[in-house]
N, C-alpha and C positions, 0 to 999 in steps of 0.2 A: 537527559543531562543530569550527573549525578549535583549532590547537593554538599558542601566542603561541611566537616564535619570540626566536633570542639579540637582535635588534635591537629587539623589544616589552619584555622582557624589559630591556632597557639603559634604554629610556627611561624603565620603571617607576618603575627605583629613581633615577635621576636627578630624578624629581618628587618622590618619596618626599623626595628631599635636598635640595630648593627648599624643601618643604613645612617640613622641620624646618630650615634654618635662620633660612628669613623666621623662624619660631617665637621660635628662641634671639637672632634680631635685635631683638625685639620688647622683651624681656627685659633685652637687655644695656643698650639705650638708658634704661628703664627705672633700672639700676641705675650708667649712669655709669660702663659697661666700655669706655674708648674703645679698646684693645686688640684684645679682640673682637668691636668693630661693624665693624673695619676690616678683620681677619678674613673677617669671616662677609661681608662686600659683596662682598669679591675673591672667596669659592666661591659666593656667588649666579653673577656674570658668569659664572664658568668653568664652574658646571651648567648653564646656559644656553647657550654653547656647546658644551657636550659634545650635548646635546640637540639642539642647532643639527647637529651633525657626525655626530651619528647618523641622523638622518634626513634629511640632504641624502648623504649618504655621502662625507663627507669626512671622509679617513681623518688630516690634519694636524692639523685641529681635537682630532679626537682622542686625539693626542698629544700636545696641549697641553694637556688635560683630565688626561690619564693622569699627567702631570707633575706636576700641580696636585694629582692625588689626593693622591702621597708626602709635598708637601709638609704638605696639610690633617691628613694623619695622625700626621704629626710636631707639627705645632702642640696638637694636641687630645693627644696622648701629654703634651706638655707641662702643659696644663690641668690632667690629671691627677695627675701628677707636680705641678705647685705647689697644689692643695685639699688633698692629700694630706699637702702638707711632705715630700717626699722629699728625701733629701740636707739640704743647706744654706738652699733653702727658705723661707721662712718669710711667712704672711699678715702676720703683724705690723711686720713690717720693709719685704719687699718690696710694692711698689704698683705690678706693672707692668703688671697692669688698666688700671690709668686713665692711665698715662704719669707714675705721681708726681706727677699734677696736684690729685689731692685725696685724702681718706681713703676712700673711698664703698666699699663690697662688693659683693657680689653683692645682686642682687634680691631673692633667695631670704631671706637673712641675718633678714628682716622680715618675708618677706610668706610667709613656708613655711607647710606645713599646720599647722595646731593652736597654730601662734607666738604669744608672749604677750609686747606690748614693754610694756614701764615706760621712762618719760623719767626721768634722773635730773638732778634738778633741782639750779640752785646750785653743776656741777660746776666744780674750775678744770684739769680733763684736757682739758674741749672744744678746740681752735684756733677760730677766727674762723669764721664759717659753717658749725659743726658744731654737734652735741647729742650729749651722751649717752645710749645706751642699754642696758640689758639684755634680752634675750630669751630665755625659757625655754616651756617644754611644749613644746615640736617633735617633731612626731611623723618626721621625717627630718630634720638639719641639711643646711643648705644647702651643705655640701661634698661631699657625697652625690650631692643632686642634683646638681649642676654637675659631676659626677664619670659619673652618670648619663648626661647630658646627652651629656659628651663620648664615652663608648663606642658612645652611639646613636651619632654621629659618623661615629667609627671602624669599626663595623660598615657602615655603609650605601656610606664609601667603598672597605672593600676589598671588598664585593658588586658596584658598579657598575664595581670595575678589574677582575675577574673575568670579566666580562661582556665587557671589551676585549682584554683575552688571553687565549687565542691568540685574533687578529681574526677575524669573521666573514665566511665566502668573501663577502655582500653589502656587507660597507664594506672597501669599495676604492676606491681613489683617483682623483679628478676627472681626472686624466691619463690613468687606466688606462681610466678607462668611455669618455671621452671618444676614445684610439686605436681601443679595441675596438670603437665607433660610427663609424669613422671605414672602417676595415678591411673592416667589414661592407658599406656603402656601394658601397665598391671592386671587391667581389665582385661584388654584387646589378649594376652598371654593367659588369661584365664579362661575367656571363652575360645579360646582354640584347643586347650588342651578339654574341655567339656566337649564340645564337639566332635573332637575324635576319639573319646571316649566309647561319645553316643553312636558312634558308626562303627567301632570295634564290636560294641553289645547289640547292635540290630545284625550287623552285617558280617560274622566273623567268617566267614569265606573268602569278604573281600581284603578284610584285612589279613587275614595270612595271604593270598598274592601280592599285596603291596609288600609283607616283608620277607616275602620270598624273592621277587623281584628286586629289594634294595641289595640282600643279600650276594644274588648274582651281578649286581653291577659294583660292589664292593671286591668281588673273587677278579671280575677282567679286568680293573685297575692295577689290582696287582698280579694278576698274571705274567711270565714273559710272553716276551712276542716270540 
């Protein structure tokens, strides 16, 4: 039974990371995160070219993938850093979820495990196309999860940059495979015309029937019938 190798291995967890973010894209839309829908669309393309670059072995793609990790790991550090309220902070102020386009929370905020929402009715806190609500029994709040969410994230991109440094002697670069087929060629054409050299100089007998015989099957092609 063979054994999967660093390039099986890369594209593993590159699905594993299509898989969970279509997930959290699913979610976000749900909840009116324009932020992170926009996010999570830019690391779908770039798992998908990394996937693309791993398996065709091009080794640029995958440094454009590898860039993109830094960058996704910093956003999701972020994510956690604002559920958290670290620093200055703040869900209640800040709304850079949704571009400050509307009040809306996460998904989660409502629909978490064990959540129990009450409409409060007759408020005058709502704005215009809002409602108020409270939610209580949660058996995890939804900072949590989204907190969750983002270290899966995080973990899965520095496993799949792991996987790209140090590069695998097999991705290497569409220039490199492309000289080294080129090279080879070069050879394989030098030692054939050596070879029949070496059999014109030991065997010139045989070599004048082979070009006597090309000769005559040159003359019946163009023969008429």
């Amino acid at each position: 039974m063979g054994r999967c190798n660093g390039r099986c291995t890369l594209v593993g967890f590159c699905c594993l990371q299509l898989v969970a973010a279509l997930e959290r894209q699913i979610f976000d839309f749900l909840g009116y995160q324009w932020a992170p829908i926009l996010a999570n669309f830019l690391h779908i393309m770039a798992v998908i070219l990394g996937i693309f670059g791993t398996i065709q072995y091009r080794s640029k793609y995958l440094m454009m993938y590898a860039v993109w990790l830094v960058l996704w790991v910093g956003w999701n550090a972020f994510i956690i850093c604002f559920y958290l309220e670290v620093g200055r902070l703040s869900q209640d102020r800040d709304f850079i979820m949704t571009f400050n386009t509307s009040l809306h929370r996460s998904w989660w905020m409502e629909n978490g495990p064990g959540c129990l929402v009450t409409p409060v009715m007759n408020s005058n806190l709502a704005p215009e196309d809002h409602h108020v609500i409270t939610v209580s029994g949660c058996l995890l709040d939804y900072q949590y999860i989204e907190v969750v969410s983002s270290a899966t994230q995080i973990f899965l991109a520095v496993r799949a940059a792991a996987g790209i440094f140090p590069p695998h002697p097999e991705l290497r670069s569409e220039r490199g495979g492309m000289m080294a087929g080129t090279g080879t060629g070069r050879t394989a054409v030098v030692q054939l015309e050596m070879s029949h050299r070496a059999v014109t100089h030991q065997c010139p007998f045989i070599a004048s029937r082979v070009v006597l015989a090309q000769s005559l099957e040159e003359r019946s092609r163009w023969s008429p019938c």
